[in-house]
VEXDREN-386331 format. One record per residue (C-alpha): residue number from 1; residue in three letters; x, y, z. Coordinates in steps of 0.5 Angstrom, whole numbers, plus 2048, in hexadecimal, padded with zeros to 3 digits. Example, Ala and Ser with C-alpha at 12.3 -4.5 7.8 and 13.67 -1.06 7.14 Angstrom:
// residues 2
pos_code_x_y_z
1_Ala_819_7F7_810;
2_Ser_81B_7FE_80E;
***
This chain:
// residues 348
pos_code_x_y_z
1_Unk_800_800_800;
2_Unk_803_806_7FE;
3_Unk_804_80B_802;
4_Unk_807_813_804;
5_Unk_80A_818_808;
6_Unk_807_81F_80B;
7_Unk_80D_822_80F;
8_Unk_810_81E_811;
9_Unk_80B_819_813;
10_Unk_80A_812_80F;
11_Unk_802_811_80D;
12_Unk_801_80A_80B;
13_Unk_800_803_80E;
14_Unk_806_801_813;
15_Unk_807_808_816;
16_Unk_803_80C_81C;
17_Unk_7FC_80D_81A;
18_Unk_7FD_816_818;
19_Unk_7F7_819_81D;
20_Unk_7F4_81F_81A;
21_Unk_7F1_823_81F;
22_Unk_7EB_826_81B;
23_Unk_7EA_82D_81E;
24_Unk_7E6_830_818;
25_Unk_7E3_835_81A;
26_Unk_7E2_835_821;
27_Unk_7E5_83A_823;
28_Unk_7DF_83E_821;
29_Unk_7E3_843_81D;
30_Unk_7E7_845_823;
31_Unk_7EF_844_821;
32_Unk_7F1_845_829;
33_Unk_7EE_83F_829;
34_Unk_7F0_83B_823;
35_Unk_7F7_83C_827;
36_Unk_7F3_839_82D;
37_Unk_7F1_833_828;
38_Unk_7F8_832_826;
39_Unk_7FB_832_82D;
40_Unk_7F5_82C_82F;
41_Unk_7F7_828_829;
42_Unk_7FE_829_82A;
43_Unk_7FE_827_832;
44_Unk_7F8_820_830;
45_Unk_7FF_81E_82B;
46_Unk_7FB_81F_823;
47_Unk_7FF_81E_81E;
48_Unk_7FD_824_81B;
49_Unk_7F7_82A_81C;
50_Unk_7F1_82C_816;
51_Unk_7EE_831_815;
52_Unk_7E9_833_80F;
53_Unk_7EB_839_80B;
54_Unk_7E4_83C_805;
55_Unk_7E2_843_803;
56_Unk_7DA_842_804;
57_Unk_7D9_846_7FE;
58_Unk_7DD_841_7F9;
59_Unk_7DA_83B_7FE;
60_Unk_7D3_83C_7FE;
61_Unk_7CD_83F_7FC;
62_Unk_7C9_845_800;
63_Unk_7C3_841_801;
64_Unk_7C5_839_802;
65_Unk_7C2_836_808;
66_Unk_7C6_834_80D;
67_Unk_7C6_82C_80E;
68_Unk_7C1_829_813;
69_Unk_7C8_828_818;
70_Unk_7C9_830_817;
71_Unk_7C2_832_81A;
72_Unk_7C2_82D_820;
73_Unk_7C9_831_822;
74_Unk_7C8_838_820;
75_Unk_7C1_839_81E;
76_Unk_7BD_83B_818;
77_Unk_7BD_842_819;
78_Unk_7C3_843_814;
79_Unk_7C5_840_80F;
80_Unk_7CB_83C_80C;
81_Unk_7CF_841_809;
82_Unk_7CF_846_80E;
83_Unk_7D0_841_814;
84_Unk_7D6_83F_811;
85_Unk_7D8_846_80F;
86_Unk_7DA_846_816;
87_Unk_7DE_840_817;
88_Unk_7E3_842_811;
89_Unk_7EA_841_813;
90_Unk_7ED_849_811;
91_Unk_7F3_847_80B;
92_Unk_7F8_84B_811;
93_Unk_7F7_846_816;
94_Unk_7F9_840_812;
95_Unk_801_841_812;
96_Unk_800_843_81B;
97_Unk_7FD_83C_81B;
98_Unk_801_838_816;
99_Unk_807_83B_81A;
100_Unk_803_839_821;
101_Unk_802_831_81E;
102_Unk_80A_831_81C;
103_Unk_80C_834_823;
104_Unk_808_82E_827;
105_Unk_80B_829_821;
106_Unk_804_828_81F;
107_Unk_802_829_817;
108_Unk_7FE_82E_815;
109_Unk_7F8_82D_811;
110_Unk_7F2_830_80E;
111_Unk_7EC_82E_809;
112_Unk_7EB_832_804;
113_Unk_7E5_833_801;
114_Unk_7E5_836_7FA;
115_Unk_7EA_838_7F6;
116_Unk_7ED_83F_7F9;
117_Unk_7EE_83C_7FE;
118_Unk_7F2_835_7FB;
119_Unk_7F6_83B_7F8;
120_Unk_7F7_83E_7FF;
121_Unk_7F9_839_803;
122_Unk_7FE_837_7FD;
123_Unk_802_83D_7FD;
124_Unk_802_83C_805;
125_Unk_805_835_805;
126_Unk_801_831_807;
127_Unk_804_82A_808;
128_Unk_7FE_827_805;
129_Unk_7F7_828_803;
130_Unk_7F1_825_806;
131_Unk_7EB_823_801;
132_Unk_7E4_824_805;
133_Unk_7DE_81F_804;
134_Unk_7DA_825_800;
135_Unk_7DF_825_7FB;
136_Unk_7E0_81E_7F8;
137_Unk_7DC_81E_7F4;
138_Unk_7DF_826_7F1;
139_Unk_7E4_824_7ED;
140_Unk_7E7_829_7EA;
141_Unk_7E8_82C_7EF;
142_Unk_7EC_824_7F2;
143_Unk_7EF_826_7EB;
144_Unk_7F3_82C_7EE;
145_Unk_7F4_829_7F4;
146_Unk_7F8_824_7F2;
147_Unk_7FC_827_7ED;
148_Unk_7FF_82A_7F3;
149_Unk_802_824_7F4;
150_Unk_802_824_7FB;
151_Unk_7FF_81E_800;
152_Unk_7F7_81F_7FF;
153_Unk_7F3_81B_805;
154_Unk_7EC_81A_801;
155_Unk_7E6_81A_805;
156_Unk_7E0_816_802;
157_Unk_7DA_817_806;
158_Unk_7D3_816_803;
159_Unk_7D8_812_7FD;
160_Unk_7D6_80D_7FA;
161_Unk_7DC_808_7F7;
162_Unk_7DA_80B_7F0;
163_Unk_7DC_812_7F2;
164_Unk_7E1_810_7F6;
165_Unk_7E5_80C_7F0;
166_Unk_7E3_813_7EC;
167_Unk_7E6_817_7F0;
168_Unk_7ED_812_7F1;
169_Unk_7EE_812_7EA;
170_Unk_7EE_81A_7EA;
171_Unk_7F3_81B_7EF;
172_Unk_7F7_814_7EC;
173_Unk_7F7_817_7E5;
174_Unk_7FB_81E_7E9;
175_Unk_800_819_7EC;
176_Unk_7FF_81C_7F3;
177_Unk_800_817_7F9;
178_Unk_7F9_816_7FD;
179_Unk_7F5_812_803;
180_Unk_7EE_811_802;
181_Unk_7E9_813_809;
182_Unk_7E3_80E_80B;
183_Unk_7DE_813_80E;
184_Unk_7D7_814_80F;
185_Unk_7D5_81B_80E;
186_Unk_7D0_81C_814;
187_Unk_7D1_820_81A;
188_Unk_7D1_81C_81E;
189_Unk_7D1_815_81A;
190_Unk_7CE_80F_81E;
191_Unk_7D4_80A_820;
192_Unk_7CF_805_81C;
193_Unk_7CF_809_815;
194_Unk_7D7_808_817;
195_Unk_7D8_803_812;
196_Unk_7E0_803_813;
197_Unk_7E1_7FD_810;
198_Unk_7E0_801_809;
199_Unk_7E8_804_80B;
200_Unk_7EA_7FC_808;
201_Unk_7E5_7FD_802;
202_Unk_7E9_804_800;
203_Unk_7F0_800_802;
204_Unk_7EF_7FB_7FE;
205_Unk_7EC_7FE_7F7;
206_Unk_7F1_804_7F7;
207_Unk_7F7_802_7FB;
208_Unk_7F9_809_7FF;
209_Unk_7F9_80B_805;
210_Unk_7F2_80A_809;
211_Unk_7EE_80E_80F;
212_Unk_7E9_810_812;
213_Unk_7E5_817_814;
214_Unk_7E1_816_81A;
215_Unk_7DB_81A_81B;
216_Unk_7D8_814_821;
217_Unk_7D7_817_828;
218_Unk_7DD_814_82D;
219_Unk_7E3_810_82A;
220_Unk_7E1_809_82A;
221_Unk_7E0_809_823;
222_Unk_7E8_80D_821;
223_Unk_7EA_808_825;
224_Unk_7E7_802_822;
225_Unk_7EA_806_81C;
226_Unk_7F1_806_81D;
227_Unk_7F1_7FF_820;
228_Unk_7ED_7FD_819;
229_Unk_7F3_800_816;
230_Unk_7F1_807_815;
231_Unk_7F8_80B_812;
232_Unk_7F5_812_813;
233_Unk_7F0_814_818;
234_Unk_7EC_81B_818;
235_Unk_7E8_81D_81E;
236_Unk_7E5_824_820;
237_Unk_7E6_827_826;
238_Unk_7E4_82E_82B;
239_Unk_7E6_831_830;
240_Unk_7DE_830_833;
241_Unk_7D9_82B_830;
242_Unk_7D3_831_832;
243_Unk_7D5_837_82E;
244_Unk_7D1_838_829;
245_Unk_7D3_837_821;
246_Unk_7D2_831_81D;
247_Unk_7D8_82C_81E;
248_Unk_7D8_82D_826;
249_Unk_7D2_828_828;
250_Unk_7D8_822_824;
251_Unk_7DE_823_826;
252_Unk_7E2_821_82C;
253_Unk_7E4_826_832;
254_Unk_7ED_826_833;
255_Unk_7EB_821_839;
256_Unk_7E8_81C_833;
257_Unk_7ED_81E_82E;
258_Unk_7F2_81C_832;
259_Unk_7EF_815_834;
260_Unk_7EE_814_82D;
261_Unk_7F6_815_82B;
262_Unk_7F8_811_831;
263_Unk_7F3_80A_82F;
264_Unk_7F5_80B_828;
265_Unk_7FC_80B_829;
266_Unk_7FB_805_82E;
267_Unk_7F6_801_829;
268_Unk_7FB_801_823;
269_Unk_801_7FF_828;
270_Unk_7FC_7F8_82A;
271_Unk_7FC_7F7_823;
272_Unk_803_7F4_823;
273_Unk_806_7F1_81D;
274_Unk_801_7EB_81C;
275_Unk_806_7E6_81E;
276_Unk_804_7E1_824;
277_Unk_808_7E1_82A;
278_Unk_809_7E2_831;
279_Unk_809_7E8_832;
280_Unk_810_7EB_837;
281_Unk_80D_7EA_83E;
282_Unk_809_7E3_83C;
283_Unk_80E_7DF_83D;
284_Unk_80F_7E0_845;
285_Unk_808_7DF_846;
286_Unk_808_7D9_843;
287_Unk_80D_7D6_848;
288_Unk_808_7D8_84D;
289_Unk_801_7D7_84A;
290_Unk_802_7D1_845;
291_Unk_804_7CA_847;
292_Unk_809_7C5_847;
293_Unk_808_7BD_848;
294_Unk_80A_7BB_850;
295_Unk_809_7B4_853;
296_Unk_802_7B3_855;
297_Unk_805_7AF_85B;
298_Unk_80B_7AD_85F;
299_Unk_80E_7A9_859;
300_Unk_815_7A5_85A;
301_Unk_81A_7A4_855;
302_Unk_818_79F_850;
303_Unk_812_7A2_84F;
304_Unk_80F_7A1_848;
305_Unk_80B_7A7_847;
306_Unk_803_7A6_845;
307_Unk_7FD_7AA_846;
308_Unk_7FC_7A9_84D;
309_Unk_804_7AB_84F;
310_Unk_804_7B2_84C;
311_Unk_800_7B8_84D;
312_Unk_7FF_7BF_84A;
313_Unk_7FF_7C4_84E;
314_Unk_803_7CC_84F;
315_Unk_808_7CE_850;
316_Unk_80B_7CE_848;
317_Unk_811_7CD_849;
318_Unk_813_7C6_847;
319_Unk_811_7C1_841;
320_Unk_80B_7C4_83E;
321_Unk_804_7BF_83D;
322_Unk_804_7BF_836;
323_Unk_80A_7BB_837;
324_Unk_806_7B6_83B;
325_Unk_807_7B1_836;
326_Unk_80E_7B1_835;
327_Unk_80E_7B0_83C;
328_Unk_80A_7AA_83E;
329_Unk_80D_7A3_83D;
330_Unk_813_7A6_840;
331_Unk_817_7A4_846;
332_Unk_819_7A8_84B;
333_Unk_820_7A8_84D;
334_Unk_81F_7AA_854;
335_Unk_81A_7AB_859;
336_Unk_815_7B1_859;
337_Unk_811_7B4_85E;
338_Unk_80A_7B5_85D;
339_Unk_809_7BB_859;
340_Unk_811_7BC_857;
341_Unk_811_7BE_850;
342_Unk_813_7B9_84B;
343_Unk_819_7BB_848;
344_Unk_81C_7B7_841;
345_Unk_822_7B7_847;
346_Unk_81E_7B2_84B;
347_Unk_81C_7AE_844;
348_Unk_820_7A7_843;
***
């Protein structure tokens, strides 16, 4: 499976899972606590943070409705592109923010959401450019995207595979390096709707790197993610689950984020290297809790060993059971007492 490198961290099976923390647009349009966002995500231990960068005017239309979520969440009184008016990222903060991420060894990541601000983030130098879910199915603009030729994490939410494989071709025809994110686009998403085993449909038709976006409430389903194999993993988080905006009511608090880190690390280390073997450690229990075989009574010497004279019992230090029938029909060459450990020393 192929894979690429953002910074200096490798993207692909056989290397950490790279955790985005998803800020998005929780800061609320707040560049002070975009900063804050940074810091939090840098103290949980991610990989890198992502904001989302758009012009409203070139995104959206002065009278599109607000999706179902956005009402529940910020009303109804105003509409889309008003309430994201508000949560633009100001163009002047993105190289502060981007400085503050490389400060704190993270990487720097922003979704942009039409074609200004792909042409901005380029120049800014961003490492790689996040694809979101709504625009899968856009080529032309996946088109500009990947002839950048800088890594795409490409989100395939409310995708079918028919989409999917278009918008592969696309960027594959440019020759940029991509990974591919299972997500389900609701906010929240119902753990059921997860279906994380679409990461190993994706994987196998396409042979790239394979995560997921998560949108599920707590952090069972990422974890379960990247103990699944999940190469990148994406999750939103704020400073506060009560603000008011559209993302809030989906993310983790700086408590969670942190949690979520600290289990996927511990997922990918359980999945080991697939070899069975003792693990360090489990020999020395076993001295104590296997069993070895020990006279079942006072045994003299001469003693041809049957069923009756040998016993299985702990502690494991002597010949193992499953040696049983090599032993049988020997002779013992000197007396043992009853529950001594029966030795090939001890065998005629």
């Amino acid at each position: 499976m192929a894979s690429f490198h953002i910074g200096e961290r490798t993207v692909g099976s056989g290397s950490p899972c790279f955790v985005i923390a998803e800020a998005g647009v929780n800061h609320d349009g707040d560049v002070d606590l975009a900063h804050r966002l940074v810091d939090i995500a840098a103290d949980a231990g991610a990989d890198a943070v992502k904001f989302q960068t758009f012009d409203t005017d070139a995104l959206i239309t002065a009278d599109a409705p607000k999706a179902a979520y956005q009402i529940e969440t910020t009303g109804a009184a105003e509409s889309q592109h008003a309430m994201l008016k508000k949560l633009e990222l100001p163009r002047d903060a993105h190289a502060r923010l981007k400085s503050h991420c490389e400060q704190r060894g993270m990487v720097f990541l922003s979704t942009p959401f039409d074609p200004p601000s792909l042409d901005f983030l380029a120049v800014l130098g961003v490492l790689a450019f996040k694809s979101p879910s709504q625009e899968l199915i856009n080529l032309p603009f996946l088109r500009q995207m990947a002839r950048h030729r800088r890594p795409m994490i490409v989100s395939t939410g409310n995708a079918t595979m028919g989409e999917v494989d278009a918008a592969v071709r696309t960027i594959e025809a440019e020759e940029a390096p991509f990974g591919l994110l299972h997500c389900v686009s609701q906010y929240p998403a119902e753990a059921a709707s997860a279906n994380l085993r679409a990461m190993d449909t994706l994987a196998r038709a396409y042979r790239v790197p394979v995560g997921f976006s998560d949108h599920t409430l707590g952090t069972a389903v990422a974890v379960a993610a990247a103990a699944l194999g999940a190469t990148i993993l994406e999750k939103h988080y704020t400073l506060d689950r009560r603000r008011a905006g559209p993302d809030h009511r989906a993310s983790l608090e700086p408590d969670d984020l942190a949690a979520l880190v600290r289990d996927i690390r511990s997922a990918e280390a359980a999945l080991g290297d697939g070899r069975k073997r003792p693990a360090p450690g489990e020999p020395e229990v076993g001295k104590a809790a296997r069993k070895s075989l020990v006279a079942a009574r006072d045994l003299p010497a001469g003693t041809v060993l049957d069923h009756d004279s040998v016993a299985a019992k702990r502690p494991g230090t002597g010949l193992s059971p499953a040696l049983t029938d090599m032993v049988l029909g020997r002779r013992l060459r000197v007396p043992l007492a009853k529950g001594a450990l029966v030795t090939f020393e001890v065998l005629g």
